[in-house]
mmJSON file of the N, C-alpha and C atoms, coordinates in Angstrom:
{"data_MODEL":{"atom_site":{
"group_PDB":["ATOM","ATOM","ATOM","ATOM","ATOM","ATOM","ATOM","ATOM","ATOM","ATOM","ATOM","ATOM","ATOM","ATOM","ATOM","ATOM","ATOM","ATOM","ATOM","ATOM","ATOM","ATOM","ATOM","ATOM","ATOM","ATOM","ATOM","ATOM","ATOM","ATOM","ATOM","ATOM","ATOM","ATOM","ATOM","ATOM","ATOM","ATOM","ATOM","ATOM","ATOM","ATOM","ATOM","ATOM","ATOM","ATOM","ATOM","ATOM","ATOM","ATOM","ATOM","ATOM","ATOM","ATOM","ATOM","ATOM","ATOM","ATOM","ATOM","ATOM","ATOM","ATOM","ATOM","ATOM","ATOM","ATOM","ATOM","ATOM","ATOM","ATOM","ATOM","ATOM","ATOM","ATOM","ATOM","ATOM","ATOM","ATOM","ATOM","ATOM","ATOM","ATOM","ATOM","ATOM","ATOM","ATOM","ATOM","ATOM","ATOM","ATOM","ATOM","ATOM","ATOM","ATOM","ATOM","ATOM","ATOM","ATOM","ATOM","ATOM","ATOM","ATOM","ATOM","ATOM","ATOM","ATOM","ATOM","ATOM","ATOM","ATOM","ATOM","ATOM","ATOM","ATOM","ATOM","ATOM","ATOM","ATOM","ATOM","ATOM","ATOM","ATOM","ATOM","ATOM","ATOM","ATOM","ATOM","ATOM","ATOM","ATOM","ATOM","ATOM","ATOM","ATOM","ATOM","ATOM","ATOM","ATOM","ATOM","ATOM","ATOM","ATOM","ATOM","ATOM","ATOM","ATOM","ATOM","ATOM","ATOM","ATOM","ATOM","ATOM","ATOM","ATOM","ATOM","ATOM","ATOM","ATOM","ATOM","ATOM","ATOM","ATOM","ATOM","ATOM","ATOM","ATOM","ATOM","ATOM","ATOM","ATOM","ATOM","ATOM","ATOM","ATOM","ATOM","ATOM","ATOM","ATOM","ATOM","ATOM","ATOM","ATOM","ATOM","ATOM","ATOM","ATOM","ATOM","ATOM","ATOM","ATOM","ATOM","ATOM","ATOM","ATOM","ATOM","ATOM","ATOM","ATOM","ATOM","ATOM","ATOM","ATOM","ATOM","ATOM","ATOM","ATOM","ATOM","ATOM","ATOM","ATOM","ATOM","ATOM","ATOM","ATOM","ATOM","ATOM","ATOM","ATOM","ATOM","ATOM","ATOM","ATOM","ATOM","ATOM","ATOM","ATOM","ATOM","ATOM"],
"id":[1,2,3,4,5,6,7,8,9,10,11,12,13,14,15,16,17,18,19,20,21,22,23,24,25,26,27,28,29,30,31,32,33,34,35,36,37,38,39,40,41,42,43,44,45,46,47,48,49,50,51,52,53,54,55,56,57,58,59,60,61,62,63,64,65,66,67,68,69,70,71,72,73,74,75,76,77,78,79,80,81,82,83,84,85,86,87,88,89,90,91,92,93,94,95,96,97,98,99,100,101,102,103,104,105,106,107,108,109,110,111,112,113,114,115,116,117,118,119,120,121,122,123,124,125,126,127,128,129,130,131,132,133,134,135,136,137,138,139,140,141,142,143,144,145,146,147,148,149,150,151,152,153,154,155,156,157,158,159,160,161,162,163,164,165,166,167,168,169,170,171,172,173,174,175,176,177,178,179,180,181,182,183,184,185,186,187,188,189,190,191,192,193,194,195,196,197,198,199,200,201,202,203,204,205,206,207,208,209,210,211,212,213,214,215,216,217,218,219,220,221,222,223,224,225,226,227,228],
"type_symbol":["N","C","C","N","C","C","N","C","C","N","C","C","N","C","C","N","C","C","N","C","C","N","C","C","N","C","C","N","C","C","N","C","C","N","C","C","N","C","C","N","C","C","N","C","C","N","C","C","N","C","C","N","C","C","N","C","C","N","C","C","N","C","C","N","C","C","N","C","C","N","C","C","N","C","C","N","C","C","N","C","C","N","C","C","N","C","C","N","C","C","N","C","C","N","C","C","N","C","C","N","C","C","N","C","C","N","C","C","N","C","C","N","C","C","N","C","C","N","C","C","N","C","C","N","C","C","N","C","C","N","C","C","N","C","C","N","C","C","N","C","C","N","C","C","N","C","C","N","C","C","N","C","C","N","C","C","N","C","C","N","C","C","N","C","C","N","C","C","N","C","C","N","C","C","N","C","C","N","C","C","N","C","C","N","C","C","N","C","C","N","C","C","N","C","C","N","C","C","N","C","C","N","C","C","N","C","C","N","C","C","N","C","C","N","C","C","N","C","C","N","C","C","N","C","C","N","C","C"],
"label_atom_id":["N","CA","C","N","CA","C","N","CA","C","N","CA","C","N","CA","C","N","CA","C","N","CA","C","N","CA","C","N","CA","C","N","CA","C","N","CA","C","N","CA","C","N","CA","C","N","CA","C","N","CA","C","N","CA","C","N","CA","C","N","CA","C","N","CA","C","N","CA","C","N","CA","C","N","CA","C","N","CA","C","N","CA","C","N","CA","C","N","CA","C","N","CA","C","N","CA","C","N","CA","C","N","CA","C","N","CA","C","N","CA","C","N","CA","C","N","CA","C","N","CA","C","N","CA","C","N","CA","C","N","CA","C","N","CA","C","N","CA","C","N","CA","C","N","CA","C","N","CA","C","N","CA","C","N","CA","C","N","CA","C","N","CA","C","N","CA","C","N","CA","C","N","CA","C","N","CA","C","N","CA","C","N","CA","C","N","CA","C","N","CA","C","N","CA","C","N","CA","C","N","CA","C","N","CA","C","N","CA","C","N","CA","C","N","CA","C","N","CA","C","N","CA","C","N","CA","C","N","CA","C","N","CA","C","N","CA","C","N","CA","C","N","CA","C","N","CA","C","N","CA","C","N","CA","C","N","CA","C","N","CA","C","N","CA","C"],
"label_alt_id":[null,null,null,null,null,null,null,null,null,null,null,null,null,null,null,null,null,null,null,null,null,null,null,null,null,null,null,null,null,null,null,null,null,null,null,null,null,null,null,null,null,null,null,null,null,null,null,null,null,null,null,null,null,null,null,null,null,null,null,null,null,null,null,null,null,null,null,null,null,null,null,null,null,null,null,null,null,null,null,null,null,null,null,null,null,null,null,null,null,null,null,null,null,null,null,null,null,null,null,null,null,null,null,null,null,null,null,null,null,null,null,null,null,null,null,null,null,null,null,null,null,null,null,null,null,null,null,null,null,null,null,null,null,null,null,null,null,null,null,null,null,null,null,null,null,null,null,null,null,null,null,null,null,null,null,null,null,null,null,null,null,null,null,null,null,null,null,null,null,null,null,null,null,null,null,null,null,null,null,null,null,null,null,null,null,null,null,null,null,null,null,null,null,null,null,null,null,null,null,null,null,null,null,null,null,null,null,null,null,null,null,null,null,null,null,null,null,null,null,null,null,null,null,null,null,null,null,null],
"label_comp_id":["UNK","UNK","UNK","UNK","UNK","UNK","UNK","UNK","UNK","UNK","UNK","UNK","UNK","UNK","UNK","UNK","UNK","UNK","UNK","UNK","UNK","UNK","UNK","UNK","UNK","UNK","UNK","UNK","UNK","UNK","UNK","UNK","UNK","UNK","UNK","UNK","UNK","UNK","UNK","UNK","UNK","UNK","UNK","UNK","UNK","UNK","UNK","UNK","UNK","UNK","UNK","UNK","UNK","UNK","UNK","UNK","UNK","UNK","UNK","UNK","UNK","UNK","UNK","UNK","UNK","UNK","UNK","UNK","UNK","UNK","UNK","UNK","UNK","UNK","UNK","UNK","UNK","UNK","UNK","UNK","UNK","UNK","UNK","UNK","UNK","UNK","UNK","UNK","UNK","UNK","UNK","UNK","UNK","UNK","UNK","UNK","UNK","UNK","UNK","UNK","UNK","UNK","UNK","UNK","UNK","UNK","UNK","UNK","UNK","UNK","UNK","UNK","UNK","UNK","UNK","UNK","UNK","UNK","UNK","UNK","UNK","UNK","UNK","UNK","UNK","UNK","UNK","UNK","UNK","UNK","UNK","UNK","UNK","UNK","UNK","UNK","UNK","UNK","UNK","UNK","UNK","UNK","UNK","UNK","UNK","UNK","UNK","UNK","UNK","UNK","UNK","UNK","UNK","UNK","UNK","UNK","UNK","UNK","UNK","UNK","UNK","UNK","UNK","UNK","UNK","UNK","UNK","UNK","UNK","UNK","UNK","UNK","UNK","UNK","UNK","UNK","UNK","UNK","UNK","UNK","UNK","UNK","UNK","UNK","UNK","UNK","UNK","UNK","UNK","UNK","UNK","UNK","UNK","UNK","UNK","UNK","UNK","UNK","UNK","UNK","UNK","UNK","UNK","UNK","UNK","UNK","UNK","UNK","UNK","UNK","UNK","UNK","UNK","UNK","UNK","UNK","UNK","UNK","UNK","UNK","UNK","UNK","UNK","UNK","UNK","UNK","UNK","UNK"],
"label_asym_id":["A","A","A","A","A","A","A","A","A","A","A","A","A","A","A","A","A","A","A","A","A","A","A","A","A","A","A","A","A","A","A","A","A","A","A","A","A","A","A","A","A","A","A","A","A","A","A","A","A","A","A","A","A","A","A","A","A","A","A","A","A","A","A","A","A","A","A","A","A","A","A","A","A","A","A","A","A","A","A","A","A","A","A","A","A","A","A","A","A","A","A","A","A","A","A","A","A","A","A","A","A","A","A","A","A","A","A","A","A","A","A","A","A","A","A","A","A","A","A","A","A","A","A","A","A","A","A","A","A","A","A","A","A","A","A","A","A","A","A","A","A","A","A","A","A","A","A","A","A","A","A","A","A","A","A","A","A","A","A","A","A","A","A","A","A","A","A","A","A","A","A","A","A","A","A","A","A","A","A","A","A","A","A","A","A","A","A","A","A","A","A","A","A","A","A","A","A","A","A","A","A","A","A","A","A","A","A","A","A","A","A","A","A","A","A","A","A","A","A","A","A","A","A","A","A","A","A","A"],
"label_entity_id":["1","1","1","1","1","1","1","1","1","1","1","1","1","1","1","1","1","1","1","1","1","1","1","1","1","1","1","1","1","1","1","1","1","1","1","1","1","1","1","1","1","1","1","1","1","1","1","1","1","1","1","1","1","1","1","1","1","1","1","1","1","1","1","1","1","1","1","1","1","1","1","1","1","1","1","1","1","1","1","1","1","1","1","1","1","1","1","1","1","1","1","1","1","1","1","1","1","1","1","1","1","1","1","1","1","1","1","1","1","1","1","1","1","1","1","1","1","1","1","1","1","1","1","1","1","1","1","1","1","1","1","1","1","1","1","1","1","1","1","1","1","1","1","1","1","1","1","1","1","1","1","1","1","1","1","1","1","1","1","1","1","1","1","1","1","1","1","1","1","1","1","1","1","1","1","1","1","1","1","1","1","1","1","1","1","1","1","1","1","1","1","1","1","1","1","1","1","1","1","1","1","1","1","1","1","1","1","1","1","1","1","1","1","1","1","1","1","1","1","1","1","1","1","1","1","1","1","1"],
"label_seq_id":[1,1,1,2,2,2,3,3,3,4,4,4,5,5,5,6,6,6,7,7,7,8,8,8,9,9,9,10,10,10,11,11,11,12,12,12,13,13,13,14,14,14,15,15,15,16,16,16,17,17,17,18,18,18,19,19,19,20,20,20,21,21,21,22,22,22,23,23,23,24,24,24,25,25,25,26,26,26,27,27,27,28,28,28,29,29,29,30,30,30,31,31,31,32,32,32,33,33,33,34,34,34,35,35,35,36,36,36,37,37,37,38,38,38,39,39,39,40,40,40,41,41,41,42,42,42,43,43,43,44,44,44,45,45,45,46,46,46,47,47,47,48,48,48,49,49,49,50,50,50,51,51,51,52,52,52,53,53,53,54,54,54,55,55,55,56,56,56,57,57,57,58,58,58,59,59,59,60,60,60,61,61,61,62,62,62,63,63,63,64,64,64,65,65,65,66,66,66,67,67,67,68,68,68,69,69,69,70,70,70,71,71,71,72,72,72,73,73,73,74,74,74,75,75,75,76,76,76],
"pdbx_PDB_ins_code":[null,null,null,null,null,null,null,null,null,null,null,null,null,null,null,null,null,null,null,null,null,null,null,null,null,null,null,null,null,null,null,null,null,null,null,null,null,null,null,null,null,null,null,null,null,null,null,null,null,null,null,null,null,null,null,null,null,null,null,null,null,null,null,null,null,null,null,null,null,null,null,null,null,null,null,null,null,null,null,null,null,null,null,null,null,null,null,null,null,null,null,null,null,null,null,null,null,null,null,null,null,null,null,null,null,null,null,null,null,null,null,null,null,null,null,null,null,null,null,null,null,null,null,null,null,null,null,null,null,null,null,null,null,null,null,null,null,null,null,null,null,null,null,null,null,null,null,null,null,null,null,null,null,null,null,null,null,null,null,null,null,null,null,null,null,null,null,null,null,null,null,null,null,null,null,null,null,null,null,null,null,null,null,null,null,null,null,null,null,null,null,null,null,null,null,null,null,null,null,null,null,null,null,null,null,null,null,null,null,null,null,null,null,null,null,null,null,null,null,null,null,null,null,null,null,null,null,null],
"Cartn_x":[0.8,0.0,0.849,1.635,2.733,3.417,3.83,3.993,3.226,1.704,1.094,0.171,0.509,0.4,1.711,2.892,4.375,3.904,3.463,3.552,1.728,1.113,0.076,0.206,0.961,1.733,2.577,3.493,4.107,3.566,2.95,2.209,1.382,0.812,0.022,0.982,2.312,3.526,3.824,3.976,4.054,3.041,1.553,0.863,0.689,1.059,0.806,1.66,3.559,4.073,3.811,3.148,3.232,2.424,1.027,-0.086,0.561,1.616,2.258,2.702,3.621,4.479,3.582,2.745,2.041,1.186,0.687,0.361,1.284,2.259,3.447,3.985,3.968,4.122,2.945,1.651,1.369,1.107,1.748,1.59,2.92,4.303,4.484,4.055,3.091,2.391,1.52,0.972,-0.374,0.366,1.172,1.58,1.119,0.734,0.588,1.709,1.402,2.696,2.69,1.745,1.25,1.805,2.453,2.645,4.553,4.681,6.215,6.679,5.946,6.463,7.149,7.739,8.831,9.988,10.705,12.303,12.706,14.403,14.819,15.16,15.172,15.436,15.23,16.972,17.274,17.056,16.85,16.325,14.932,14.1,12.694,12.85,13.096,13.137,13.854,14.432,14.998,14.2,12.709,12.045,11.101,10.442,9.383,9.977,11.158,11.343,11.584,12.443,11.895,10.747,9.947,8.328,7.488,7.946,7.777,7.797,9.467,9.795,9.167,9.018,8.341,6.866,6.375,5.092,4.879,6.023,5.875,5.734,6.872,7.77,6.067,5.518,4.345,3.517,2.774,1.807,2.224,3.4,3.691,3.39,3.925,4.128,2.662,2.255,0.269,-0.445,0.005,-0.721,-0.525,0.628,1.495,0.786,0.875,0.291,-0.768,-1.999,-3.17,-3.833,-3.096,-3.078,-2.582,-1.423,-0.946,-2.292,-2.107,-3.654,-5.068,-5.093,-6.438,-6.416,-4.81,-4.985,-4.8,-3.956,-4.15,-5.47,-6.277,-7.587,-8.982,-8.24,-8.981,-8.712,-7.483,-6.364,-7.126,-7.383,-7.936,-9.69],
"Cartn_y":[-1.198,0.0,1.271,1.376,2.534,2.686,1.817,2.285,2.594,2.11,2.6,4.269,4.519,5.995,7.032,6.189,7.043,7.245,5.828,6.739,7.621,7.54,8.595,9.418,9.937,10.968,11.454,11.111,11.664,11.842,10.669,11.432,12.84,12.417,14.01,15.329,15.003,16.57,16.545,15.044,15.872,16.157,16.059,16.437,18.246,17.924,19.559,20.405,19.851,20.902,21.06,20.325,20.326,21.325,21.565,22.271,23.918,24.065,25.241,25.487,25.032,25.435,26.156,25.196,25.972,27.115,27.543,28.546,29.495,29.369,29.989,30.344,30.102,30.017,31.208,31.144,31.469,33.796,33.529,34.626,35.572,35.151,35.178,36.553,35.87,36.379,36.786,37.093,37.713,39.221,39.999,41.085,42.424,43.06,44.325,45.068,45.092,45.824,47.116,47.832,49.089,50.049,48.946,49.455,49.448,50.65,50.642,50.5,49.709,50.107,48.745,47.819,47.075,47.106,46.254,46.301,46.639,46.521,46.608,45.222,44.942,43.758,42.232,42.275,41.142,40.688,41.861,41.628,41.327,41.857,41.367,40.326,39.464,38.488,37.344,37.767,36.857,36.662,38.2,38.093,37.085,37.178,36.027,34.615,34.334,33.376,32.615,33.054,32.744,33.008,33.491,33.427,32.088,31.401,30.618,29.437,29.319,28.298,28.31,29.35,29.357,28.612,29.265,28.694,27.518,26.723,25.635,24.626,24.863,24.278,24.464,25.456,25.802,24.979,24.634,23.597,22.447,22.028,21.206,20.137,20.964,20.806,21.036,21.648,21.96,20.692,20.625,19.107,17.747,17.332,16.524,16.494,17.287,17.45,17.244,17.567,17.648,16.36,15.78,14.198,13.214,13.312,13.036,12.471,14.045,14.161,13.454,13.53,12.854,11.282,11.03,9.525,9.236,9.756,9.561,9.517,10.008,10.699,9.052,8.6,7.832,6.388,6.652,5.102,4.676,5.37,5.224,4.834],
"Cartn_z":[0.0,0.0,0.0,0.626,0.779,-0.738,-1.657,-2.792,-3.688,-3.388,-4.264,-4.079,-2.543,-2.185,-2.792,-2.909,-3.643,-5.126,-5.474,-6.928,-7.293,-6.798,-6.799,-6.369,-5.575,-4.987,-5.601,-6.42,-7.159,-8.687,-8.708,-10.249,-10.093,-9.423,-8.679,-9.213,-7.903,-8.661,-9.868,-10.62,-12.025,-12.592,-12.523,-13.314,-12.638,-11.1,-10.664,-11.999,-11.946,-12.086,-14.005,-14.554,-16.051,-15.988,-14.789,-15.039,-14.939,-13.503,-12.949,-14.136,-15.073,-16.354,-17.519,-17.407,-18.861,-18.014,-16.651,-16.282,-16.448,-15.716,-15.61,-17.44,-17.979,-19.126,-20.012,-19.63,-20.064,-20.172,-19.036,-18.297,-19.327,-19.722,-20.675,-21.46,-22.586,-23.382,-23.418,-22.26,-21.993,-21.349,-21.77,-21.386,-22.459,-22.156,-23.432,-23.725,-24.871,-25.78,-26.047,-24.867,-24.77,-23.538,-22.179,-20.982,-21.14,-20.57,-20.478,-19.037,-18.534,-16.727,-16.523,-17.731,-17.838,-17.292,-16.659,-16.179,-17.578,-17.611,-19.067,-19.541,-20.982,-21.585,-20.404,-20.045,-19.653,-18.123,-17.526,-15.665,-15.867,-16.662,-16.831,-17.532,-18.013,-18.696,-17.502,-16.703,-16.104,-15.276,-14.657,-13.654,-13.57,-14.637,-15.686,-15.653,-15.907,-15.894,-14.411,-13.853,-11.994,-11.824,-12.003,-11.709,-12.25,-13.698,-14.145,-13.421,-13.083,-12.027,-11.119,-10.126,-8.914,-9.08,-10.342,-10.038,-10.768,-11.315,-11.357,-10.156,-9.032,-7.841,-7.227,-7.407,-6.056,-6.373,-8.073,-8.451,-8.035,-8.141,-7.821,-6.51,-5.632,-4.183,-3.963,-3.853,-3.823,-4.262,-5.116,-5.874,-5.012,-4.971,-3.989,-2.635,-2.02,-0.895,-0.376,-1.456,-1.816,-1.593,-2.782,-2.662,-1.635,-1.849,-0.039,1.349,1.465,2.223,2.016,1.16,0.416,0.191,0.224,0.297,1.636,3.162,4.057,4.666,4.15,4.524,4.539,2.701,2.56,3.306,3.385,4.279,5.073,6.125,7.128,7.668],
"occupancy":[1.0,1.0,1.0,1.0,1.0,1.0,1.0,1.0,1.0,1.0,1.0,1.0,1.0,1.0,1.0,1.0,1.0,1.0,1.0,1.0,1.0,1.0,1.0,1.0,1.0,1.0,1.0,1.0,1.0,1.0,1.0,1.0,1.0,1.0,1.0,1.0,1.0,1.0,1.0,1.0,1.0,1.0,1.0,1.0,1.0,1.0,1.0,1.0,1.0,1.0,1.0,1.0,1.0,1.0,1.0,1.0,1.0,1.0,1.0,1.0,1.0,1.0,1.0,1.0,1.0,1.0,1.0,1.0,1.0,1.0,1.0,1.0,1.0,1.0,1.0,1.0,1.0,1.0,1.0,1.0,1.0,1.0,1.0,1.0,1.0,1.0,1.0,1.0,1.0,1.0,1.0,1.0,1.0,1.0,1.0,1.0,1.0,1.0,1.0,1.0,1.0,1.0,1.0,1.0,1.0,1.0,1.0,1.0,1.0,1.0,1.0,1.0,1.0,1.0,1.0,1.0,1.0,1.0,1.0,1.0,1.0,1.0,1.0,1.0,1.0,1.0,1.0,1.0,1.0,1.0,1.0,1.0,1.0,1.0,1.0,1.0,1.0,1.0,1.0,1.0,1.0,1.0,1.0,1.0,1.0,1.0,1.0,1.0,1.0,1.0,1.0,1.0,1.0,1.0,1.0,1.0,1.0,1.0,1.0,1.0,1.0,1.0,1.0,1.0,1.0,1.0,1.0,1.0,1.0,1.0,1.0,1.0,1.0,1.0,1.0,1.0,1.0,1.0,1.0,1.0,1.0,1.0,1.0,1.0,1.0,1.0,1.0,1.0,1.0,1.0,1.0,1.0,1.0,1.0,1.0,1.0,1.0,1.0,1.0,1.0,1.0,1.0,1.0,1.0,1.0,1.0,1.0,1.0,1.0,1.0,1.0,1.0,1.0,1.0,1.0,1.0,1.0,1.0,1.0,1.0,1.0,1.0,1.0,1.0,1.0,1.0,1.0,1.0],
"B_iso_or_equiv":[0.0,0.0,0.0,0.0,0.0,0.0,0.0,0.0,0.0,0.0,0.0,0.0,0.0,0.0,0.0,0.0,0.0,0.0,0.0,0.0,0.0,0.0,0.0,0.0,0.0,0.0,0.0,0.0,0.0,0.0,0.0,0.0,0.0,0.0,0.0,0.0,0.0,0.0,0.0,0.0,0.0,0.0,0.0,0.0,0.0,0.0,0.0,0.0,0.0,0.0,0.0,0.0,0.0,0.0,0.0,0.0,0.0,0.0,0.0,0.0,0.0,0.0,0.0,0.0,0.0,0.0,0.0,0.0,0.0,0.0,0.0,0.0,0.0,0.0,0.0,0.0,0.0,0.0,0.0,0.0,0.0,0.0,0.0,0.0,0.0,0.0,0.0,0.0,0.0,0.0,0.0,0.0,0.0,0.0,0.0,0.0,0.0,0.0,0.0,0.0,0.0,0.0,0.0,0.0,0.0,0.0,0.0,0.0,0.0,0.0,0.0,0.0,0.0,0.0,0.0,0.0,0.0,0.0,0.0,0.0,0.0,0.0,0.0,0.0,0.0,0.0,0.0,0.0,0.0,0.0,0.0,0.0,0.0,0.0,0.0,0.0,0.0,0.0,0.0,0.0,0.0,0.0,0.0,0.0,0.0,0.0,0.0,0.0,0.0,0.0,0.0,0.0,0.0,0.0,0.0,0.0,0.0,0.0,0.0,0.0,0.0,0.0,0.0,0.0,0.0,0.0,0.0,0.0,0.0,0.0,0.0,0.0,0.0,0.0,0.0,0.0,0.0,0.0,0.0,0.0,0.0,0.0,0.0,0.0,0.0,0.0,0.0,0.0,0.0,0.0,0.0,0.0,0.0,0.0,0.0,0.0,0.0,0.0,0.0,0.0,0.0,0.0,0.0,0.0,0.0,0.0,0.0,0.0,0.0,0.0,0.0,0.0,0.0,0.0,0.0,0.0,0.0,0.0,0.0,0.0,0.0,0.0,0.0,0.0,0.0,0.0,0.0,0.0],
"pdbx_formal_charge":[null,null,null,null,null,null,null,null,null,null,null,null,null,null,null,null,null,null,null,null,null,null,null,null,null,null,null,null,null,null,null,null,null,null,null,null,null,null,null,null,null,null,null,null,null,null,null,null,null,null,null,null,null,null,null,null,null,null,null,null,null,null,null,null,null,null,null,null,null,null,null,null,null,null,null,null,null,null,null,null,null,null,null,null,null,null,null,null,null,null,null,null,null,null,null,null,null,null,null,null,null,null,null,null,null,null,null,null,null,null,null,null,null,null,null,null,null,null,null,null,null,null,null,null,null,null,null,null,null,null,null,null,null,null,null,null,null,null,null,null,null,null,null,null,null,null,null,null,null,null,null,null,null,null,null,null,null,null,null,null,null,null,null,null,null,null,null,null,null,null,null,null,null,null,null,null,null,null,null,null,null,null,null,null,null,null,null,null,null,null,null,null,null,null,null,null,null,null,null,null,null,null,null,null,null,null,null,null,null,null,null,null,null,null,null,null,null,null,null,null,null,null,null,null,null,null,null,null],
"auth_seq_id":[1,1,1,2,2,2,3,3,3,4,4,4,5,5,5,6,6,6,7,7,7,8,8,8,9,9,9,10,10,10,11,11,11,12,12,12,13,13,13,14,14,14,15,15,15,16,16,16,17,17,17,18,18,18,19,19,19,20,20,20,21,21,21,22,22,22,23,23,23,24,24,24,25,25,25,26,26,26,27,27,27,28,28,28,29,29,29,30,30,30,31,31,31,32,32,32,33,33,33,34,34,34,35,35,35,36,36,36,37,37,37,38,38,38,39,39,39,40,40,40,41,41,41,42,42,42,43,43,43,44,44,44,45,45,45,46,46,46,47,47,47,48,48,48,49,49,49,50,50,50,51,51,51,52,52,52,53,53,53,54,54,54,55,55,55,56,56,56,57,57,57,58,58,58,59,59,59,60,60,60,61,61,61,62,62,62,63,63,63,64,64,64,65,65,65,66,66,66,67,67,67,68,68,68,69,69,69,70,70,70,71,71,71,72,72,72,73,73,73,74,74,74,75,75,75,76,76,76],
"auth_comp_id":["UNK","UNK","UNK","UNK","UNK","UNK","UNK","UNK","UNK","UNK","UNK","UNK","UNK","UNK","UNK","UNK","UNK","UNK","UNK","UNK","UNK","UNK","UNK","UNK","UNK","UNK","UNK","UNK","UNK","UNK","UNK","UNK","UNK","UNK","UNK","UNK","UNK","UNK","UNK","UNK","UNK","UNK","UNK","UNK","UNK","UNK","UNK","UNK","UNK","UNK","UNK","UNK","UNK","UNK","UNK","UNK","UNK","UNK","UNK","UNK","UNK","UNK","UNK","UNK","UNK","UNK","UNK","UNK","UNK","UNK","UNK","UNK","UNK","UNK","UNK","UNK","UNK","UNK","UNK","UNK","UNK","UNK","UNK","UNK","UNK","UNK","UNK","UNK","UNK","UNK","UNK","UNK","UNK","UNK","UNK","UNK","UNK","UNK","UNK","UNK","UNK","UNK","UNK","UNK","UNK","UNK","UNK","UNK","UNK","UNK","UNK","UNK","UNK","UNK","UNK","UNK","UNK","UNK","UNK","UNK","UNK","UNK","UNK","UNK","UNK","UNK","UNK","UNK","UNK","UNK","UNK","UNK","UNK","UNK","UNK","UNK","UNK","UNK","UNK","UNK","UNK","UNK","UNK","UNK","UNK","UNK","UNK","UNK","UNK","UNK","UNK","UNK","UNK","UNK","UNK","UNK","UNK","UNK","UNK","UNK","UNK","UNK","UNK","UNK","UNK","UNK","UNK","UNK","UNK","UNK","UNK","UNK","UNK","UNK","UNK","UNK","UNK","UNK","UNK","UNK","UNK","UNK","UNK","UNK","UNK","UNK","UNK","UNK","UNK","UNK","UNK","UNK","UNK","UNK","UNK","UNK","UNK","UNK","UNK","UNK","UNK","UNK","UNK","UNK","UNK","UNK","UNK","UNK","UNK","UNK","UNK","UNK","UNK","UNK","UNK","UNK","UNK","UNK","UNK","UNK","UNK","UNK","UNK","UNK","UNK","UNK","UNK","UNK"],
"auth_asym_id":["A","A","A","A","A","A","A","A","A","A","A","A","A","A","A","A","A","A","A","A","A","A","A","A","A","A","A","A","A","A","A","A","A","A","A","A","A","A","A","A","A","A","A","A","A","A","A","A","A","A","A","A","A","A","A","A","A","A","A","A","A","A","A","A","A","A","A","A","A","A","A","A","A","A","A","A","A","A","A","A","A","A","A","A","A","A","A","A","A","A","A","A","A","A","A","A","A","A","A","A","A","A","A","A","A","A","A","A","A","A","A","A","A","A","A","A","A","A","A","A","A","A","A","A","A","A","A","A","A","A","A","A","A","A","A","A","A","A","A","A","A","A","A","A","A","A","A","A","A","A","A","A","A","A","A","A","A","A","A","A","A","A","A","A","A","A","A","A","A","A","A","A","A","A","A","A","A","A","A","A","A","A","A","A","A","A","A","A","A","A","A","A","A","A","A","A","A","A","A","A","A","A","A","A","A","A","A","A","A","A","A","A","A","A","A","A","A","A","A","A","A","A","A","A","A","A","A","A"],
"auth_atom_id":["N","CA","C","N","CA","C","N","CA","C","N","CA","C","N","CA","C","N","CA","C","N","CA","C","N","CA","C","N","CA","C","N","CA","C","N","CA","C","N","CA","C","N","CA","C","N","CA","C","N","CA","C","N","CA","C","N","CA","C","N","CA","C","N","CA","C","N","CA","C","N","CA","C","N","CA","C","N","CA","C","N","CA","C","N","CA","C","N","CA","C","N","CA","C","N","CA","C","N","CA","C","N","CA","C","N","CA","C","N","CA","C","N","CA","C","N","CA","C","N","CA","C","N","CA","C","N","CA","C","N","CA","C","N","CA","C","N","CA","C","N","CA","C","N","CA","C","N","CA","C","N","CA","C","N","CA","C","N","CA","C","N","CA","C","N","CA","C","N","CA","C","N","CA","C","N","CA","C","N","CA","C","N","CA","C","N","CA","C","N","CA","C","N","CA","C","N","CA","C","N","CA","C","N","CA","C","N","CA","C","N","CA","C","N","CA","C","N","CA","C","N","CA","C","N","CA","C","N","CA","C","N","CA","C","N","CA","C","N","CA","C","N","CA","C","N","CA","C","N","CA","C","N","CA","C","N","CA","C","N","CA","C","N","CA","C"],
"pdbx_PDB_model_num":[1,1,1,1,1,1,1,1,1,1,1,1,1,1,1,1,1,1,1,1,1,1,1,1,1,1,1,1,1,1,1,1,1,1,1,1,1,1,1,1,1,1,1,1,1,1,1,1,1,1,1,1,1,1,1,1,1,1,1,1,1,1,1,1,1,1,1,1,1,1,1,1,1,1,1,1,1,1,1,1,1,1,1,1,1,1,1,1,1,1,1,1,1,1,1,1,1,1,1,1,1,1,1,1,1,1,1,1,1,1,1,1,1,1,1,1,1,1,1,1,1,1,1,1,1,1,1,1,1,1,1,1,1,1,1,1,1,1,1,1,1,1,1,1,1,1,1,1,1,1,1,1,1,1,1,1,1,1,1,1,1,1,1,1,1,1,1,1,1,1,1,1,1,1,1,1,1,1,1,1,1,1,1,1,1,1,1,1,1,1,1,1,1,1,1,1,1,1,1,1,1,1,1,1,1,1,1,1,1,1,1,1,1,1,1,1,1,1,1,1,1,1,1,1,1,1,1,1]
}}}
């Protein structure tokens, strides 16, 4: 039983963090090409992209957890 809580548990984080990425991702391109209150070039570009990560790592772990819980929940 314990391995079959590991790997639902971990499938869980990867489906969290595929979901965090393409959020994270999408945010991206959803910027207007109208506002100048931009960093310059390459610090904004780097900001976005740690933001990306982050909110991959956060779906992730959220998801994981989620489940986790939810299968302790049902264990019992």
């Amino acid at each position: 039983m314990p391995s079959l809580t590991s790997l639902v548990v971990l499938s869980a984080g990867l489906c969290g963090a595929a979901w965090g990425w393409r959020i994270g991702t999408k945010r991206l391109y959803r910027r207007s090409i109208f506002r100048d209150d931009d960093d310059d070039g390459a610090r904004g570009w780097r900001r976005r992209l740690r933001q990306r990560y982050l909110t991959t790592v956060g779906y992730a772990l959220v998801s994981a957890l989620v489940v986790l819980i939810v299968m302790m929940t049902i264990r019992r």
